[in-house]
N, C-alpha and C positions, 0 to 999 in steps of 0.2 A: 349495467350500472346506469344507474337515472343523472339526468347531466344536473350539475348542479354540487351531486356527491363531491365527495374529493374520494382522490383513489386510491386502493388500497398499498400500503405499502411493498415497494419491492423488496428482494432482499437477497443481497449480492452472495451467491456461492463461494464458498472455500477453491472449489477449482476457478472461477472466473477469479477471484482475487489474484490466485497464484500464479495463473497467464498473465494479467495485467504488469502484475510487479517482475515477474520474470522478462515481460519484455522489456517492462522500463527500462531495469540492472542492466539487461544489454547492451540500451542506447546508452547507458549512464559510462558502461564501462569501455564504450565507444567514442567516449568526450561528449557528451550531451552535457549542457549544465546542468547542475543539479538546483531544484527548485523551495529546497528548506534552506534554512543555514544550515552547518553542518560541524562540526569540528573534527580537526584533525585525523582523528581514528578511526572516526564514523568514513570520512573521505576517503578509505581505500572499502568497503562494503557497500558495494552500491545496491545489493539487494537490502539491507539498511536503509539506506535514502531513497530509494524506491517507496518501499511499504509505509515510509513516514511519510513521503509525497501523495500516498494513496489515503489515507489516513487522514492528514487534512486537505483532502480535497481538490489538488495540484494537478492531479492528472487530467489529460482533456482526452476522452477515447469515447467513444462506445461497445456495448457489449448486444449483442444480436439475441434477443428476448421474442420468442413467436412469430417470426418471421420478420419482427422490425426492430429498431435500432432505439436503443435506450442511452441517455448520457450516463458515465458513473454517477453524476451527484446526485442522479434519484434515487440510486440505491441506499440502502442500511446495509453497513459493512460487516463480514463477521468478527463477531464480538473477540475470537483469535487476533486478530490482526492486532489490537489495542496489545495484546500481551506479547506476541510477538516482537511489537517493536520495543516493547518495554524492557524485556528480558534481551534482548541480543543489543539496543542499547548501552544496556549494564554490562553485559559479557564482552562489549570494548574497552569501559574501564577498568578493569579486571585485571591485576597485575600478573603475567604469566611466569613468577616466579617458581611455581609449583610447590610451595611450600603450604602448607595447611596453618590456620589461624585459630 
C-alpha cells in the first residue's frame, strides 16, 4: 500500500463478533453496566445488550488481525448483527401468550 492511500476496509468475522458479544453477555450478566439504554425486558438478555453495545460501537476490545492488534471500530460489522438485534429485540416484545393472531 502506497502511504498516503487509505486502507482497505476490514471486515469483522461472524465468529469474531460472536466471541466479542459472548464475552460482553458475560460480564453484563456478572453486573457489568450495561452501556445502551435498555428497557425492562431487554435488561434480563444480556447477549441483547451486548450485540446492541457492539452495534453502536460501545464496546472497547481488540481483535488480533496478523499478528497485531486491531480496535473494533475499524471494522465493518456483519451485516447479521443489524438483524439479529433487530429480530430478538422484537422477540422481547412478543406477548408469550401462545395464542396465534
Amino acid at each position: 500500500m502506497e502511504a498516503g492511500e487509505p486502507a482497505a476496509p476490514l471486515f469483522m468475522t461472524h465468529y469474531e463478533a460472536t466471541q466479542i458479544v459472548a464475552l460482553r453477555a458475560s460480564l453484563l450478566s456478572d453486573g457489568a453496566l450495561a452501556k445502551v439504554d435498555v428497557d425492562r425486558a431487554a435488561a434480563f438478555d444480556p447477549v441483547l445488550v451486548a450485540a446492541s453495545e457492539l452495534l453502536h460501537g460501545l464496546v472497547d476490545c481488540v481483535v488480533e488481525r496478523d499478528g497485531r492488534d486491531v480496535h473494533v471500530s475499524r471494522f465493518e460489522l456483519p451485516a447479521g448483527l443489524h438483524n439479529f438485534v433487530r429480530v430478538r429485540a422484537g422477540a422481547q416484545k412478543t406477548p408469550a401468550s401462545g395464542k396465534s393472531t
